[in-house]
N, C-alpha and C positions, 0 to 999 in steps of 0.2 A: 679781804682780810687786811686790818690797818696791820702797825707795827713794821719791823726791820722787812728789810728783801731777805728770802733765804737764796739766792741765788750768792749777790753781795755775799751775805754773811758765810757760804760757803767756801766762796773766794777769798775773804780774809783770812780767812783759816787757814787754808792752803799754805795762799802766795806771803802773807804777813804773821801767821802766828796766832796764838791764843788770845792774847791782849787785846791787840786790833779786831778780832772778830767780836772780843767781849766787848770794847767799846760801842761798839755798833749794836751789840745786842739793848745794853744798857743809854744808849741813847733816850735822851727827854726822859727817864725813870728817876726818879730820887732814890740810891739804895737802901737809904735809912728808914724809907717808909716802905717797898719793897720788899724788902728781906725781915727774913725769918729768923727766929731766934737770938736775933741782934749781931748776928753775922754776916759778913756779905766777903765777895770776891769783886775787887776793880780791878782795871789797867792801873797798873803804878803811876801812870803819869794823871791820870785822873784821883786820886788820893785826897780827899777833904782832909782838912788841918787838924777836923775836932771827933774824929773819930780813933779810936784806941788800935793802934795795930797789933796784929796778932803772928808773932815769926816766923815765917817759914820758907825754909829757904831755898824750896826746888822753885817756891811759885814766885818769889823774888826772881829768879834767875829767865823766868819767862814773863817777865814785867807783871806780875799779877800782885796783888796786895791783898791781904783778909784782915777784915777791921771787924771790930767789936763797938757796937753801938749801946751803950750800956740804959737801963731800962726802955731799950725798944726789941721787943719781939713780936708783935704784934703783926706784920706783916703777911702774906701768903706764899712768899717767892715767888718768881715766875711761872706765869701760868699762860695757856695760850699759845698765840701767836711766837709768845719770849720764847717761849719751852722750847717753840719749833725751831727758833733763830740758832736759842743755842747750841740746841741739837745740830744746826745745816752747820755751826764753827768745830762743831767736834768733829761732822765728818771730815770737813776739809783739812783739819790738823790731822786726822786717822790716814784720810788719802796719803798725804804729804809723808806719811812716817810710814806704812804700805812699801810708795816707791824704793824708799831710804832702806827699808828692808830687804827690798826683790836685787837692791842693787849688792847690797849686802851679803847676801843669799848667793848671786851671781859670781862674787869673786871667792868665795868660798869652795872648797871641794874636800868629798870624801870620797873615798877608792878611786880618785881619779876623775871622778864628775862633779858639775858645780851642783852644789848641795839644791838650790831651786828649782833644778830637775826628778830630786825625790819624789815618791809619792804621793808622802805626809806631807811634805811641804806643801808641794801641788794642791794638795787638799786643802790644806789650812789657808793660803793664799785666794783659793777659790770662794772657800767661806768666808771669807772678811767683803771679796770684791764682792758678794751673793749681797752682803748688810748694806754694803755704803749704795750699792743700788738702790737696795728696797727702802733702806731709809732716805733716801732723795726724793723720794715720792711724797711731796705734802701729802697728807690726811684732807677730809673736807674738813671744813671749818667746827661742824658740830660736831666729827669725832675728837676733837681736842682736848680729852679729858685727863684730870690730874692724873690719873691712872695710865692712861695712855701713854702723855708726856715722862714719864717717870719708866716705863716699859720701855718706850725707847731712850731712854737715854741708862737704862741697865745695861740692855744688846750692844749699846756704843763702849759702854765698857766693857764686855765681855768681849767683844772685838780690839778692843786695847790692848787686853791684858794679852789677846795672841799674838797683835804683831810683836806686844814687847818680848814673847819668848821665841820670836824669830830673830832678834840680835842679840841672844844667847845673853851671858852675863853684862855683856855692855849695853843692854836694857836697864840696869838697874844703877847706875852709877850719875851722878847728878851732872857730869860734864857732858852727860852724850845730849843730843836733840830728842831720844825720845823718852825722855822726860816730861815733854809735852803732854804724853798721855798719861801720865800719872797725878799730872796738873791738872789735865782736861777732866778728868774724874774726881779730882776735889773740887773744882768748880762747880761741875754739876752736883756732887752732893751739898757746897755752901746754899744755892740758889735753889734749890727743888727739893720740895717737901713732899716725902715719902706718903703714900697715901694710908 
């Protein structure tokens, strides 16, 4: 399979963040000819001059930029090998915010026990770890379908959205770190064209 390492790209996610991983995803891509509907998500510090940026301010705050390329839409987004890249930077942002969670979770208690000993919790924790497995597993190459790619990176959001109600309200407030998955899933909806 040409394209990004998913291994790498998983590891940027992790150890460097959103940005970094997306860099790597979008390596050697033009995103003005790439992307779809004349929008695109970069690393901030990769930002062309001459495209229109579009504000916002969680994904500023994780170096990411969304520009407006005005009369290009004609593109497909990521497809492929990208899809899968992407995908290997969400889980590692997902893993990363998991941790952040379980530690979270850890120093918490109710009636006396830390709350990551619940049941639910235990549950919900299990489900997330059950994803970032199964989705570590490249696909063969010919299951790579828009469909596919787009499937899973639904499941990556829907594992988002659980660990973010594992750090309660301070899931949703723009200074905390998991914010990243809030990023992480307008990223993928900029770049992946819903089939």
């Amino acid at each position: 399979m040409n394209g990004p390492d998913l291994d790498e790209c998983r590891e940027l996610g992790r150890e460097h963040g959103l940005a970094a991983g997306l860099a790597a995803v979008l390596d050697g891509l033009d995103p003005e000819i790439v992307g779809h509907r004349g929008l695109v998500a970069v690393p901030s510090a990769d930002r062309p001059a001459h495209a229109h940026p579009v504000p916002n301010h969680l994904a500023a705050l994780e170096g990411i930029s969304l520009l407006r390329y005005p009369g290009s839409a004609s593109g497909s987004g990521l497809t492929g090998c990208w899809l899968l890249a992407l995908a290997a930077v969400r889980i590692g942002v997902l893993g990363r915010m998991l941790a952040l969670a379980a530690d979270h979770l850890s120093a918490r208690t109710f009636g006396g026990s830390p709350i990551i000993g619940q049941q639910l919790v235990v549950g919900a924790i299990a489900d997330v770890v059950t994803d970032l497995e199964t989705l570590s597993a490249a696909p063969p190459d010919d299951a790579i379908t828009p469909e596919a790619g787009w499937a899973r990176h639904e499941r990556l959001t829907a594992s988002g959205w659980s660990v973010l109600q594992m750090f309660a309200a301070a899931g949703y407030i723009a200074d905390h770190p998991a914010r990243a998955l809030h990023v992480s899933t307008l990223v993928a909806d900029v770049w992946i064209g819903r089939p």
